[in-house]
C-alpha positions as CSV (number, residue, x, y, z in Angstrom):
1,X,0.0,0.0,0.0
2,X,1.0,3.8,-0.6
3,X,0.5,4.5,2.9
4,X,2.9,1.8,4.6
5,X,5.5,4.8,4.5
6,X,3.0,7.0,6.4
7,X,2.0,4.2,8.9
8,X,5.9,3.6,9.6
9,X,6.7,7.1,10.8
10,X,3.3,7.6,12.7
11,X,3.7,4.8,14.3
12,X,7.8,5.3,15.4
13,X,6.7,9.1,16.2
14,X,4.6,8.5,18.3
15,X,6.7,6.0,20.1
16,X,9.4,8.3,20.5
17,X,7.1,11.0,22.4
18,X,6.7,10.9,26.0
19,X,4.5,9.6,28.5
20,X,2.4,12.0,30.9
21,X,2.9,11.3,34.6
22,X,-1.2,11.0,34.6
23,X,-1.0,8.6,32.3
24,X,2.0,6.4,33.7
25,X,0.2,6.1,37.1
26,X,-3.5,4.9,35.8
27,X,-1.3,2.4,33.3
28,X,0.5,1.3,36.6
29,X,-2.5,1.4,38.8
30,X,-4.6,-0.8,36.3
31,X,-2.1,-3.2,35.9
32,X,-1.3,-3.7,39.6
33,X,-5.0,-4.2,39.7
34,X,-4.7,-6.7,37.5
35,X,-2.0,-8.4,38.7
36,X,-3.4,-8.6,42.5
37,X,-6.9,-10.2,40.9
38,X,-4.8,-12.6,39.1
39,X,-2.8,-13.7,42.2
40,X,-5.5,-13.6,44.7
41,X,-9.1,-14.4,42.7
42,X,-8.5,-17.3,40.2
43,X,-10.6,-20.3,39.6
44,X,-8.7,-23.4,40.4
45,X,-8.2,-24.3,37.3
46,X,-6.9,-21.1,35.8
47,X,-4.5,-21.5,38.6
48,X,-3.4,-24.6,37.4
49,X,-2.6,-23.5,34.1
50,X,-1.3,-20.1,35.3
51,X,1.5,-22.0,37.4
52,X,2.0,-24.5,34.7
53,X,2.6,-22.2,32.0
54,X,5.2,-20.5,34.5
55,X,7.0,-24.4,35.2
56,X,7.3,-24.7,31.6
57,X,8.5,-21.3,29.9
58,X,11.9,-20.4,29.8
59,X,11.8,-16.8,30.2
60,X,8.7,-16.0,32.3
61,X,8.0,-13.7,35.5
62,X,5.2,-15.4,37.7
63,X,2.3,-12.7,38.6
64,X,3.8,-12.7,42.2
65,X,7.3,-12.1,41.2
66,X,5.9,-9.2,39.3
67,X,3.9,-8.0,42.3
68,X,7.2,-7.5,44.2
69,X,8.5,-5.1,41.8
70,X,6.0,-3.6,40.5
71,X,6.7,-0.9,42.8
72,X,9.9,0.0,41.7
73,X,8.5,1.0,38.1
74,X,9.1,4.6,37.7
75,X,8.4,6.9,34.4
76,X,11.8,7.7,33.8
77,X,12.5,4.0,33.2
78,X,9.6,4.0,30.5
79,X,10.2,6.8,29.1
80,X,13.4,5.7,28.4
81,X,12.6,2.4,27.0
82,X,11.9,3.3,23.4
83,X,15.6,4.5,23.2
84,X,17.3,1.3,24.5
85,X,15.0,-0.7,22.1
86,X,15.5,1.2,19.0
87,X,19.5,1.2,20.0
88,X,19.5,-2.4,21.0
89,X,16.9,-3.7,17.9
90,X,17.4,-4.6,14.3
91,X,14.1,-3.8,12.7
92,X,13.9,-5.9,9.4
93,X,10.5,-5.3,7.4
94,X,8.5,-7.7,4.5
95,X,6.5,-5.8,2.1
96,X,4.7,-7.8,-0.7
97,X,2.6,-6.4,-3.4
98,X,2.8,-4.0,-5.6
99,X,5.7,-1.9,-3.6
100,X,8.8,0.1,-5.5
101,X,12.4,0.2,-4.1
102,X,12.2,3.7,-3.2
103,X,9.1,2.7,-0.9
């Protein structure tokens, strides 16, 4: 499409601007929300499969080892994210269709 170009820098623009305090602490509030109903209000068998998916992944926090730290999430550390992931990635991109080289 014409407007994969467009799409691109909206989309990394918008990444790049930052975060408002207000906005940061309903994210954070929301998700500790979240995170405390998923630790303490789960049907036995979502519990199951909660701690067997966390047995079985490599690379996985369990909701109470996210609890603890939770806490220690500050906007600074958010707002700096997108420039430690755009220096630390390699973005690669596939476009099919009717797309130039200068596209």
């Amino acid at each position: 499409s014409d407007k994969l170009p467009v799409l691109l820098e909206a989309v990394v623009s918008r990444m790049g601007k930052a975060v408002s305090s207000s906005s940061f602490d309903i994210v954070l509030d929301r998700y500790q929300r979240h995170l405390r109903n998923v630790a303490l209000k789960q049907r036995p068998c979502d519990l199951a499969l909660r701690k067997s998916t966390e047995l079985t992944r490599q690379n996985h926090f369990s909701t109470e080892e996210m609890l603890a730290v939770i806490d220690q999430v500050r906007l600074e550390d958010v707002q700096s994210e997108h420039q430690r992931l755009f220096r630390d990635a390699f973005f690669e991109t596939l476009v099919t269709g009717h797309a130039g080289t200068a596209e």
